[in-house]
PDB file of N, CA, C and O in Angstrom, chain B, residues numbered from 101:
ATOM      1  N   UNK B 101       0.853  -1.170   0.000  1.00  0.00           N
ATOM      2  CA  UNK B 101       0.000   0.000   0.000  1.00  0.00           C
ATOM      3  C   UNK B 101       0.898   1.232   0.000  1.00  0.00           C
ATOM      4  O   UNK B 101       1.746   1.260   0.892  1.00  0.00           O
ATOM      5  N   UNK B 102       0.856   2.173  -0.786  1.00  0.00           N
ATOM      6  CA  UNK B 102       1.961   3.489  -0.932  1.00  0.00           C
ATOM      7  C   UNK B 102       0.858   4.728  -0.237  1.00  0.00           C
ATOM      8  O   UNK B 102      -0.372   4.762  -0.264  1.00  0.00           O
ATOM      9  N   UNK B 103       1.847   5.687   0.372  1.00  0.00           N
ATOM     10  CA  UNK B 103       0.841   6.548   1.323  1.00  0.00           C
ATOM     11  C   UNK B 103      -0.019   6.164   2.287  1.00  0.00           C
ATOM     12  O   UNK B 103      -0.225   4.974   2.523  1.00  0.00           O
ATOM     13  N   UNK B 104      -0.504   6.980   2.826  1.00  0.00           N
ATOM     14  CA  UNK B 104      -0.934   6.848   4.190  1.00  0.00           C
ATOM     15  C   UNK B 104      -2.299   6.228   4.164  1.00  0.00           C
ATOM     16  O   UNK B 104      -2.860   6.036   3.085  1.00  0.00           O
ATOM     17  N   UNK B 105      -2.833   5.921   5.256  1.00  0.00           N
ATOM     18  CA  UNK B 105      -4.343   5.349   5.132  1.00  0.00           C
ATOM     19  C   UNK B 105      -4.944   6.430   5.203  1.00  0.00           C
ATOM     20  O   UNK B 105      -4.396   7.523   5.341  1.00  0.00           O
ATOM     21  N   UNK B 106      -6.615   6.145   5.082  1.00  0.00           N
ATOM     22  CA  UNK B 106      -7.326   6.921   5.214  1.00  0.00           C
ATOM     23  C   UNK B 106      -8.167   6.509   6.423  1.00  0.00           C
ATOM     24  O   UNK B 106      -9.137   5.768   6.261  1.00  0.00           O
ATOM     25  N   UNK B 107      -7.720   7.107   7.995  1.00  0.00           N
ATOM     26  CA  UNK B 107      -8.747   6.337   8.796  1.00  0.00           C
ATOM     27  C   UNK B 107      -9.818   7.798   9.376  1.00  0.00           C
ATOM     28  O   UNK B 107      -9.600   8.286  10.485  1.00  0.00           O
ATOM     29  N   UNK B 108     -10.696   8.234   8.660  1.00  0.00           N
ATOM     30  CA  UNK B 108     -11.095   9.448   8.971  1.00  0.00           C
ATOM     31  C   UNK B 108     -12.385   8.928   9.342  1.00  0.00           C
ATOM     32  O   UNK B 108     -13.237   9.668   9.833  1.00  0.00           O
ATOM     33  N   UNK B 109     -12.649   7.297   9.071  1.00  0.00           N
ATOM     34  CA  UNK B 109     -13.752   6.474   9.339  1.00  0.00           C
ATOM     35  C   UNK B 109     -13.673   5.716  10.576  1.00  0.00           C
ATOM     36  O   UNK B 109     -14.558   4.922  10.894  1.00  0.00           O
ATOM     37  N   UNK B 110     -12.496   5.966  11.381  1.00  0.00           N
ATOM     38  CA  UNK B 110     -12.707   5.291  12.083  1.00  0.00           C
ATOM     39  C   UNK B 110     -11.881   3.793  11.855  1.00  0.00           C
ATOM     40  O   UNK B 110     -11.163   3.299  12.724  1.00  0.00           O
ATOM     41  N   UNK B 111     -12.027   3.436  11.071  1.00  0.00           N
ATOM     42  CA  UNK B 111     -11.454   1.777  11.138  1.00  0.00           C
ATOM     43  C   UNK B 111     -10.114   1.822   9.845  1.00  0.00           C
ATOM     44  O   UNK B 111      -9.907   2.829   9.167  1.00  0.00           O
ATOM     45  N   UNK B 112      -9.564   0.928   9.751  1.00  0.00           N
ATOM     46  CA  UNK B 112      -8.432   0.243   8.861  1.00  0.00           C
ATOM     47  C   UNK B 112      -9.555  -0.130   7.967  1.00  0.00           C
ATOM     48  O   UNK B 112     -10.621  -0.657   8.284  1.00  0.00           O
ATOM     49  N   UNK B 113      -8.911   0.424   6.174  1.00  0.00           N
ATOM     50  CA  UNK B 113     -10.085   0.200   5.149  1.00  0.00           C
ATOM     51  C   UNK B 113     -10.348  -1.344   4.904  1.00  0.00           C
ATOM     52  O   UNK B 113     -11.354  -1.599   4.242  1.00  0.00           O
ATOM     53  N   UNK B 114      -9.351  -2.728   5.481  1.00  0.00           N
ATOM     54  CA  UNK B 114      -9.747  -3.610   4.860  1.00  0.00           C
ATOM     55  C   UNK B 114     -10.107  -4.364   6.127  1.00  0.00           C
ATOM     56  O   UNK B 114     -10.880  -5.322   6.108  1.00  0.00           O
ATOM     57  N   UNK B 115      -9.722  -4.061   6.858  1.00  0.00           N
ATOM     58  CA  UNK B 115     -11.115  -4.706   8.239  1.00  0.00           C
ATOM     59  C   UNK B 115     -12.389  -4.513   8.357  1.00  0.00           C
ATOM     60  O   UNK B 115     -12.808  -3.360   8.461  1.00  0.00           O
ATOM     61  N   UNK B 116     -13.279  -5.631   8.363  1.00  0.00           N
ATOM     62  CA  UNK B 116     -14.273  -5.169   8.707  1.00  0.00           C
ATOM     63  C   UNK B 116     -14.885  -5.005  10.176  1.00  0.00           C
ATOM     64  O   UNK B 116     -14.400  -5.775  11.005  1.00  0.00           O
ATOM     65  N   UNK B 117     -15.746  -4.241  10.571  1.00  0.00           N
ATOM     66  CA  UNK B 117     -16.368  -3.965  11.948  1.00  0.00           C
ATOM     67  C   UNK B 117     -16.582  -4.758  12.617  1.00  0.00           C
ATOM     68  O   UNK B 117     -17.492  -5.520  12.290  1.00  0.00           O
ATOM     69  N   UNK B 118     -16.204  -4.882  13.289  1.00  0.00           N
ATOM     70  CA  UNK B 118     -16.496  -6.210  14.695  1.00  0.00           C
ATOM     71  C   UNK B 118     -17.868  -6.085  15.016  1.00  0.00           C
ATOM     72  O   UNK B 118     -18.395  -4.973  15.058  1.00  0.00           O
ATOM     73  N   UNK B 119     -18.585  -7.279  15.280  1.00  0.00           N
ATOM     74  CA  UNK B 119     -20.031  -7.018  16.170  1.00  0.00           C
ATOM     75  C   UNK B 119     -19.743  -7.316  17.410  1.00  0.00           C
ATOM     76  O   UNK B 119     -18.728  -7.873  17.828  1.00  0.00           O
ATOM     77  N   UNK B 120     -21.072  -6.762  18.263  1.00  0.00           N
ATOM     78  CA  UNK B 120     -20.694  -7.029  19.440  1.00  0.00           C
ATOM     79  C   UNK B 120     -20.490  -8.129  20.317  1.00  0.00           C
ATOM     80  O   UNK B 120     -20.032  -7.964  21.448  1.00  0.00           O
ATOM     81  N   UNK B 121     -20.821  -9.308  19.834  1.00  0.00           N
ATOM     82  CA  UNK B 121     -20.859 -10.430  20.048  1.00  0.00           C
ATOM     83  C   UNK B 121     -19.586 -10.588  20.350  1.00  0.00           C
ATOM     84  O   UNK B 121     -19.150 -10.783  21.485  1.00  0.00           O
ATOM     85  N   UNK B 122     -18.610 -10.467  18.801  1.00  0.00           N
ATOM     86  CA  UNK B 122     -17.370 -10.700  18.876  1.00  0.00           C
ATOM     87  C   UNK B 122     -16.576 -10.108  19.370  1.00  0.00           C
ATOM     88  O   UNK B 122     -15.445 -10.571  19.219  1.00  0.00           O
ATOM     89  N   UNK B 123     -16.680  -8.972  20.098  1.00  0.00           N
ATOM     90  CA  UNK B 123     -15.754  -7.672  20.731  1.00  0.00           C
ATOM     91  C   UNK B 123     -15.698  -8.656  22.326  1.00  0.00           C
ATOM     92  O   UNK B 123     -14.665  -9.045  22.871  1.00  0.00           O
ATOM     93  N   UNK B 124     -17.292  -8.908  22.873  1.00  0.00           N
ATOM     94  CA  UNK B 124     -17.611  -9.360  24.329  1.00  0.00           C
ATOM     95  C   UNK B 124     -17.259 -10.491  24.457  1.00  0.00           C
ATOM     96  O   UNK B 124     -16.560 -10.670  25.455  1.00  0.00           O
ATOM     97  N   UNK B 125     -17.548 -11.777  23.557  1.00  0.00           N
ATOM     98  CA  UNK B 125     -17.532 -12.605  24.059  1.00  0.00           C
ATOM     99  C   UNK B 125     -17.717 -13.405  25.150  1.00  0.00           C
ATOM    100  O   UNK B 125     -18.855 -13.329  25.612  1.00  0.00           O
ATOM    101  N   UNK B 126     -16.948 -14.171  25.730  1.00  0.00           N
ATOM    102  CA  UNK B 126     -17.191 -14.201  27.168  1.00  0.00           C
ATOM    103  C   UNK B 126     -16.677 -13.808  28.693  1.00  0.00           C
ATOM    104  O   UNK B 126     -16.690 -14.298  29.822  1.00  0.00           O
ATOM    105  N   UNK B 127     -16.101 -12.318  27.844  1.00  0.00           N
ATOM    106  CA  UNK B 127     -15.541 -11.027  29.155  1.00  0.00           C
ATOM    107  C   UNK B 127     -16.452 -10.596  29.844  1.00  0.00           C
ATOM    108  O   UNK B 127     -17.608 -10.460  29.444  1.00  0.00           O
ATOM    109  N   UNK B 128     -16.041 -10.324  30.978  1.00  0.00           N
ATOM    110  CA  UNK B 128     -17.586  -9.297  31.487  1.00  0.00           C
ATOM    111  C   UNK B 128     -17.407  -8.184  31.379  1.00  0.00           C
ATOM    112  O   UNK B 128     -16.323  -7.600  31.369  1.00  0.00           O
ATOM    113  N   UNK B 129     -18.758  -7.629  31.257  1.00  0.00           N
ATOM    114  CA  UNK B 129     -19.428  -7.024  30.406  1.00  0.00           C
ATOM    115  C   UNK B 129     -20.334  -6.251  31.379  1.00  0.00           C
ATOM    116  O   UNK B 129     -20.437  -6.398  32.597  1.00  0.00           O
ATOM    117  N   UNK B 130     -21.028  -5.313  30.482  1.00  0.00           N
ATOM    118  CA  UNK B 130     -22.297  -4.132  31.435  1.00  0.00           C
ATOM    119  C   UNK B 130     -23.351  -3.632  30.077  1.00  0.00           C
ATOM    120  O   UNK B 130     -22.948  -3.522  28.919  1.00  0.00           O
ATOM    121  N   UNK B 131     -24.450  -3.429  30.433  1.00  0.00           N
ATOM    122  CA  UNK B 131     -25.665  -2.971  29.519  1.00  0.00           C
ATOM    123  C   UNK B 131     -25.944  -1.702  30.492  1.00  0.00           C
ATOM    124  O   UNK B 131     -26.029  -1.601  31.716  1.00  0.00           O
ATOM    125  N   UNK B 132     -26.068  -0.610  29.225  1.00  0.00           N
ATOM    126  CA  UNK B 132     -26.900   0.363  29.936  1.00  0.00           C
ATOM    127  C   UNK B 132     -28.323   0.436  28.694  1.00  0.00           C
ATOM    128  O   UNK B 132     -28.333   0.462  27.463  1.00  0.00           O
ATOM    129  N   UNK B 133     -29.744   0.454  30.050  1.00  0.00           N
ATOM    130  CA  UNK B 133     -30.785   0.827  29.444  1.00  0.00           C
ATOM    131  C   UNK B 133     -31.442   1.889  29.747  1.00  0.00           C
ATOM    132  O   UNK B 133     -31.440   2.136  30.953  1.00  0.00           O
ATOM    133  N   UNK B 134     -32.109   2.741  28.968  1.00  0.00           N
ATOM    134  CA  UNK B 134     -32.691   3.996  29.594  1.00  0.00           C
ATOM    135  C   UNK B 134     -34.483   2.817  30.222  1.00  0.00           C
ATOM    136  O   UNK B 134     -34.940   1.856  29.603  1.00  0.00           O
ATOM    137  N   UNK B 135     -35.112   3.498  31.734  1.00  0.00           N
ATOM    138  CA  UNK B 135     -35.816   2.783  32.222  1.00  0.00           C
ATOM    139  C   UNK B 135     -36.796   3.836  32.864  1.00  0.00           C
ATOM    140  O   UNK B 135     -36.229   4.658  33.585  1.00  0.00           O
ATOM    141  N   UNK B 136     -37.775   3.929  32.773  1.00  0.00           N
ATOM    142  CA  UNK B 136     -38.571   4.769  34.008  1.00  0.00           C
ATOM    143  C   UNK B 136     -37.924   6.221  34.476  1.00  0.00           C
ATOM    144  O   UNK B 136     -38.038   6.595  35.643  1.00  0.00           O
ATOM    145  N   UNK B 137     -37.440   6.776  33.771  1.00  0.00           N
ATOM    146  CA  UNK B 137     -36.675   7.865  34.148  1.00  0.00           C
ATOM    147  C   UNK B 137     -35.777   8.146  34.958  1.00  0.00           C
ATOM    148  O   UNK B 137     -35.663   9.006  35.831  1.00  0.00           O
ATOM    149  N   UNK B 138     -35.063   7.227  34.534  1.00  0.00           N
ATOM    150  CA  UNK B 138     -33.713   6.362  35.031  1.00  0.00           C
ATOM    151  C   UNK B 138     -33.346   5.379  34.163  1.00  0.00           C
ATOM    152  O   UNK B 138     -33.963   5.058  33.147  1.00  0.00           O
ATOM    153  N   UNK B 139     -32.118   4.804  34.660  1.00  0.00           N
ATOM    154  CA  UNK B 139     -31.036   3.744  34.148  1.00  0.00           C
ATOM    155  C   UNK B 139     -30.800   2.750  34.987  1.00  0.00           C
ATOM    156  O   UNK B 139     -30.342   2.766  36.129  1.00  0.00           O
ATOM    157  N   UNK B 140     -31.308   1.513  34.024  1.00  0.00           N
ATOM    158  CA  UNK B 140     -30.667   0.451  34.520  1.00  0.00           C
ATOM    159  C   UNK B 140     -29.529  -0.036  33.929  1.00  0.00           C
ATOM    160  O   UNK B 140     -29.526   0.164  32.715  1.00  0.00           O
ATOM    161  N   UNK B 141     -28.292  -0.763  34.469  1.00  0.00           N
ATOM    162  CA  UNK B 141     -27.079  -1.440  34.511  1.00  0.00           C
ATOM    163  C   UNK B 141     -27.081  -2.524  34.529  1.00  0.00           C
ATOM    164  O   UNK B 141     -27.180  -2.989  35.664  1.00  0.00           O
ATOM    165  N   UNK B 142     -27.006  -3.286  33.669  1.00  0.00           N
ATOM    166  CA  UNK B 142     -26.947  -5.028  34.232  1.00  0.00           C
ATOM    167  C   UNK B 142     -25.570  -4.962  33.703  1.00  0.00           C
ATOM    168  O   UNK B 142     -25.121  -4.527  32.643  1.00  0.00           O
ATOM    169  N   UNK B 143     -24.843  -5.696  35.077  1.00  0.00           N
ATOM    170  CA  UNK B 143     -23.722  -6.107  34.785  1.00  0.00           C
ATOM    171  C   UNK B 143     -23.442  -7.528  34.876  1.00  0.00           C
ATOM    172  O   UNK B 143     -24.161  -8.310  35.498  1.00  0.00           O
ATOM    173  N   UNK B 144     -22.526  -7.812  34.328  1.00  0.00           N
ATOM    174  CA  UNK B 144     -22.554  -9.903  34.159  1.00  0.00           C
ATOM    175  C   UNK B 144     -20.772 -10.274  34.114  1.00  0.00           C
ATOM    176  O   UNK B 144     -20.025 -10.515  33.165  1.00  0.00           O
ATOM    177  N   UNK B 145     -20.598 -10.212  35.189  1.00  0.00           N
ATOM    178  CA  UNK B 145     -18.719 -10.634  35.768  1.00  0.00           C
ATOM    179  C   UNK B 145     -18.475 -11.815  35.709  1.00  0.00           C
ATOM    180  O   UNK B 145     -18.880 -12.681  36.485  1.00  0.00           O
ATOM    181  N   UNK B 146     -17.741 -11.956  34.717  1.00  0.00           N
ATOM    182  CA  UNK B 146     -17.240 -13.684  34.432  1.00  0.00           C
ATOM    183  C   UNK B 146     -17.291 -14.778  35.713  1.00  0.00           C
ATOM    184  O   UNK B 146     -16.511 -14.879  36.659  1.00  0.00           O
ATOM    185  N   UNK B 147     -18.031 -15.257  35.516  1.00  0.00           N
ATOM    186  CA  UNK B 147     -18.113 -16.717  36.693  1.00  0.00           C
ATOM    187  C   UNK B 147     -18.781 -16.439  37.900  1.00  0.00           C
ATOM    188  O   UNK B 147     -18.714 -17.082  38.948  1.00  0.00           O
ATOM    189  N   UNK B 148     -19.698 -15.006  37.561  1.00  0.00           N
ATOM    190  CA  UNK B 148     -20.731 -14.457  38.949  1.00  0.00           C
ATOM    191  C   UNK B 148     -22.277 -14.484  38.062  1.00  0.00           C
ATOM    192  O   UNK B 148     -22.504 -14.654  36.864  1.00  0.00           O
ATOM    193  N   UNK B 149     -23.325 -14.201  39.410  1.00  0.00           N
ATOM    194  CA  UNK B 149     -24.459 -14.471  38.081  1.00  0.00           C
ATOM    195  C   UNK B 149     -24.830 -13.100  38.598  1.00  0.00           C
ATOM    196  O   UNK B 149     -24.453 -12.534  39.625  1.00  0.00           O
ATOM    197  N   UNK B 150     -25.708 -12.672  37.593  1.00  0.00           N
ATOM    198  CA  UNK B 150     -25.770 -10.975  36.665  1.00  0.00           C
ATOM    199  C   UNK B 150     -26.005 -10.343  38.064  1.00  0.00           C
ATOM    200  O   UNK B 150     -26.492 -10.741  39.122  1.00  0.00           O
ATOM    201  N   UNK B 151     -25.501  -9.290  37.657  1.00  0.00           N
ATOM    202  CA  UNK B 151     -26.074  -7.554  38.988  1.00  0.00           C
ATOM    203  C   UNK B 151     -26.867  -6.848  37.664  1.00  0.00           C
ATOM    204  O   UNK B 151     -26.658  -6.637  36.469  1.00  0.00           O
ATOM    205  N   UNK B 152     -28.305  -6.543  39.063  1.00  0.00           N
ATOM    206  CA  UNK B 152     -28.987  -5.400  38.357  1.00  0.00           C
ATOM    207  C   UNK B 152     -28.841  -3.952  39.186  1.00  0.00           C
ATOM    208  O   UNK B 152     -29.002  -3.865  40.403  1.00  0.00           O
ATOM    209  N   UNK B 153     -28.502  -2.814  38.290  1.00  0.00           N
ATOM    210  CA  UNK B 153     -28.590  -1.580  39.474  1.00  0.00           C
ATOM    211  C   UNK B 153     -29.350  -0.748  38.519  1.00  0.00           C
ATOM    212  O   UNK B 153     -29.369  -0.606  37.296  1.00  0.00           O
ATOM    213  N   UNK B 154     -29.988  -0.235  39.568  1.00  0.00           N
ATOM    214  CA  UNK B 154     -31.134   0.932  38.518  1.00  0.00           C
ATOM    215  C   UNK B 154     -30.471   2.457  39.697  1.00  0.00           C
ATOM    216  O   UNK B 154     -30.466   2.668  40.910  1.00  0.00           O
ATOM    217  N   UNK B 155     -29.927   3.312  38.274  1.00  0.00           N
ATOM    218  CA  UNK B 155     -29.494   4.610  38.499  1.00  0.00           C
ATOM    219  C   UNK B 155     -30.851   5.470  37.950  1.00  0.00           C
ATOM    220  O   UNK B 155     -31.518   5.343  36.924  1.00  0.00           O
ATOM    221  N   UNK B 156     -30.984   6.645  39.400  1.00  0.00           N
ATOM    222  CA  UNK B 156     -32.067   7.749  39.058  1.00  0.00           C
ATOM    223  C   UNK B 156     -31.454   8.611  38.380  1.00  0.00           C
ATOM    224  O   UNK B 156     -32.075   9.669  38.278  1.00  0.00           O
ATOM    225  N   UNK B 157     -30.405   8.570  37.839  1.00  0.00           N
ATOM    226  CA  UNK B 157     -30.081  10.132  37.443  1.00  0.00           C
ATOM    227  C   UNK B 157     -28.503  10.000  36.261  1.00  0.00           C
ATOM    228  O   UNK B 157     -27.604   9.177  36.433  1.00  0.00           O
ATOM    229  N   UNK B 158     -28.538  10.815  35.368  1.00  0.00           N
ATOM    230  CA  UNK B 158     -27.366  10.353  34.111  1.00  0.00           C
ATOM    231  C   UNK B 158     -26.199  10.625  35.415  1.00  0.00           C
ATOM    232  O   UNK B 158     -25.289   9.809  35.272  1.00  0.00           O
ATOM    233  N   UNK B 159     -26.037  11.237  36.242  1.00  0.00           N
ATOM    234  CA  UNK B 159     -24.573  11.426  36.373  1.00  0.00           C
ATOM    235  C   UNK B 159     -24.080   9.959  37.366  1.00  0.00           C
ATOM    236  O   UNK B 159     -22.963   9.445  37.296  1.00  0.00           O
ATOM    237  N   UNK B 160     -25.430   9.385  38.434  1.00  0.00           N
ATOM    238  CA  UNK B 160     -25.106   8.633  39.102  1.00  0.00           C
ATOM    239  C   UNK B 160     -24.646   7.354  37.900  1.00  0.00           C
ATOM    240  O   UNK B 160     -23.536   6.827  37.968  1.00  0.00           O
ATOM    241  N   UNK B 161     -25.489   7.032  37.013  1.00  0.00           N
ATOM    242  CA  UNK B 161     -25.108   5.766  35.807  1.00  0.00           C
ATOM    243  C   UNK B 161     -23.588   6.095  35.297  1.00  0.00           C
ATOM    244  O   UNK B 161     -22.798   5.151  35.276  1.00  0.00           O
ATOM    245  N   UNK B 162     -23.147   7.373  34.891  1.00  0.00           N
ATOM    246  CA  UNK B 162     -21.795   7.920  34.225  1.00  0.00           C
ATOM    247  C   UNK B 162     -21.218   7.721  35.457  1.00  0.00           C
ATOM    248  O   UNK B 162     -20.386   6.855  35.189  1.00  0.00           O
ATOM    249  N   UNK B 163     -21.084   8.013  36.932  1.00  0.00           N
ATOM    250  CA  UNK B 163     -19.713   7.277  38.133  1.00  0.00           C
ATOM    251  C   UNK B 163     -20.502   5.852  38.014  1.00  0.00           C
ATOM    252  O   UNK B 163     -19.547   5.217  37.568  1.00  0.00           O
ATOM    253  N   UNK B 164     -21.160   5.251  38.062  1.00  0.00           N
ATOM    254  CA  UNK B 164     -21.314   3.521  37.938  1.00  0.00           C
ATOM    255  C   UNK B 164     -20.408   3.011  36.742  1.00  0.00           C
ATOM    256  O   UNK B 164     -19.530   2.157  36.863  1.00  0.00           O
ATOM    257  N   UNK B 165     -20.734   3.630  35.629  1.00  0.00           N
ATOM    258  CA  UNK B 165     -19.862   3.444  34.051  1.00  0.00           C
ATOM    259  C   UNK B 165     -18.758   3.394  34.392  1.00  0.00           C
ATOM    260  O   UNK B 165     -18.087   2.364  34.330  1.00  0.00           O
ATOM    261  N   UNK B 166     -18.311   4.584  34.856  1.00  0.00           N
ATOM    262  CA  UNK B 166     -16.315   4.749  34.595  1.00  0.00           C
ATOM    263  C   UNK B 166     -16.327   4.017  35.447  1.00  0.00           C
ATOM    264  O   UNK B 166     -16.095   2.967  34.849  1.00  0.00           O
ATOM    265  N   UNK B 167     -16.448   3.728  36.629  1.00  0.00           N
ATOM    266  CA  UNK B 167     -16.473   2.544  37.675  1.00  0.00           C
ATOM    267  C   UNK B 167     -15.569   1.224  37.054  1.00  0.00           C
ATOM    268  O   UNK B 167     -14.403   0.829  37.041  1.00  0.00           O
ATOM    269  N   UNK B 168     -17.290   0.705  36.413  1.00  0.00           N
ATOM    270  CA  UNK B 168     -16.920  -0.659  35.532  1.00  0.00           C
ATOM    271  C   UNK B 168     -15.905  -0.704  34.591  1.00  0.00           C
ATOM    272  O   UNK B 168     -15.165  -1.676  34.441  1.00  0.00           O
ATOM    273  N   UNK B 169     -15.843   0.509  33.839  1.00  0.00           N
ATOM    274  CA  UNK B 169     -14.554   0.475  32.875  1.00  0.00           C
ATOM    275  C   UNK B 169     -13.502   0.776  33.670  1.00  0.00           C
ATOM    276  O   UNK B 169     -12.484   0.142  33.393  1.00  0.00           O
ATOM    277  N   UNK B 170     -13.426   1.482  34.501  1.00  0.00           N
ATOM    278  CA  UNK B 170     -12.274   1.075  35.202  1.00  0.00           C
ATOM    279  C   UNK B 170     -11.627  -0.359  35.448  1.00  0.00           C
ATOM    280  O   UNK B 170     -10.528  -0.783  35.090  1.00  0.00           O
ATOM    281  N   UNK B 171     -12.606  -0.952  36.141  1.00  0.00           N
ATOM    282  CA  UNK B 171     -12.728  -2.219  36.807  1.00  0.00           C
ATOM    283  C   UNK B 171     -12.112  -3.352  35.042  1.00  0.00           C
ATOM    284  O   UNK B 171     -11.575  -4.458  35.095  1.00  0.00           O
ATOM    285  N   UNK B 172     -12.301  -2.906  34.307  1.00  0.00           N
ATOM    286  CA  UNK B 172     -11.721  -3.755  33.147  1.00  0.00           C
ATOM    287  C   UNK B 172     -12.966  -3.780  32.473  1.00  0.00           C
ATOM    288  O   UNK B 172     -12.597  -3.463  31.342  1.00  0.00           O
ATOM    289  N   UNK B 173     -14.141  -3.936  32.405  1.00  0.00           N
ATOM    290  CA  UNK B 173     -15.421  -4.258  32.383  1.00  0.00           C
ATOM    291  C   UNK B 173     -16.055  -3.982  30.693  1.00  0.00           C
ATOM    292  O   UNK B 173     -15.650  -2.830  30.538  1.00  0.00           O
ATOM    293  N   UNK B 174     -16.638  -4.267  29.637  1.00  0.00           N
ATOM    294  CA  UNK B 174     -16.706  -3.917  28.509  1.00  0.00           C
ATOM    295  C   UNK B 174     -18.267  -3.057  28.238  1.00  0.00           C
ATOM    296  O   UNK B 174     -19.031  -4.021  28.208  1.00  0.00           O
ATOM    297  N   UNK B 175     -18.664  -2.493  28.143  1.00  0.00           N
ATOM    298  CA  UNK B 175     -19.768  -2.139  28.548  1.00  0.00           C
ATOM    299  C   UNK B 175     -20.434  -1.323  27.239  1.00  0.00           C
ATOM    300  O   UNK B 175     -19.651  -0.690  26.530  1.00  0.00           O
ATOM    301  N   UNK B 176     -21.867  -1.325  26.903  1.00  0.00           N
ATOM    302  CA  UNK B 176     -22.508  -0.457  25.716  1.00  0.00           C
ATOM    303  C   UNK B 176     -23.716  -0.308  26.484  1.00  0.00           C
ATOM    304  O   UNK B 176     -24.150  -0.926  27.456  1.00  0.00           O
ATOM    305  N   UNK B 177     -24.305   0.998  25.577  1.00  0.00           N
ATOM    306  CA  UNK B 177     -25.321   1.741  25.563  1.00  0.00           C
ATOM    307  C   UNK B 177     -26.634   0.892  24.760  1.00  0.00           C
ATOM    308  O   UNK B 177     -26.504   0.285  23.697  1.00  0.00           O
ATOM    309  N   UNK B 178     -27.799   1.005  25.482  1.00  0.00           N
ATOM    310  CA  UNK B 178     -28.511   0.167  24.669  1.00  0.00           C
ATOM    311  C   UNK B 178     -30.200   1.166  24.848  1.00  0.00           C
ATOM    312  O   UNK B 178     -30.818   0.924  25.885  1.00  0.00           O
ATOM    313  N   UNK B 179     -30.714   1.997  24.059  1.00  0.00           N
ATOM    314  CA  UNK B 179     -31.489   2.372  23.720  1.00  0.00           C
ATOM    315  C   UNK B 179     -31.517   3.785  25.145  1.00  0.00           C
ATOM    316  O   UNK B 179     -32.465   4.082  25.873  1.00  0.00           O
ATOM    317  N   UNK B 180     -30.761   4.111  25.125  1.00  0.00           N
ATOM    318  CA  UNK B 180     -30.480   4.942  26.364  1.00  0.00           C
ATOM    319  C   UNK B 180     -30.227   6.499  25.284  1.00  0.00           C
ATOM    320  O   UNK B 180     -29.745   6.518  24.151  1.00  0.00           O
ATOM    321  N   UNK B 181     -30.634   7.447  25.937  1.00  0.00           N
ATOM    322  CA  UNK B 181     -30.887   9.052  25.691  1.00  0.00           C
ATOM    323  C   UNK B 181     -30.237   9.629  25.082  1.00  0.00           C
ATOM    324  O   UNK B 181     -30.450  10.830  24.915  1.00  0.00           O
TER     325      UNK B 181
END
C-alpha cells in the first residue's frame, strides 16, 4: 500500500467492523438501558451471576460506568438518551 491510510472512518479500510458479540464474548461485560426515568445497569462478571442496578439520574449511571470500565469491564449503551 503506498501513502498513508485513510482512517477518517474510524477503522483500517480492509477490516471489517467487529459485532458485538465478537468484541464481548465471554468477558464481562455491562448494559446500559434507559428505564422509568432512570437507568438500569446489568452487569454480568465472568463466573458471577448478573447484577442489576437501577441509576435515578445520568450522572449517578456515568460514576457507575467509569467505575466498571475502570474495573476492566466492557460495557454499551442500549437504547439509552
Amino acid at each position: 500500500m503506498n501513502g498513508p491510510r485513510d482512517l477518517r472512518r474510524g477503522g483500517k479500510p480492509f477490516e471489517p467492523r467487529a459485532g458485538r458479540d465478537e468484541v464481548v464474548g465471554s468477558k464481562s461485560h455491562f448494559r446500559v438501558y434507559s428505564r422509568d426515568g432512570g437507568f438500569l445497569v446489568v452487569i454480568q462478571r465472568r463466573g458471577h451471576p448478573e447484577e442489576t442496578e437501577f441509576c435515578h439520574s445520568e450522572g449517578e449511571m456515568n460514576r457507575l460506568r467509569r467505575k466498571l470500565s475502570d474495573d476492566g469491564l466492557i460495557g454499551w449503551m442500549r437504547d439509552a438518551r
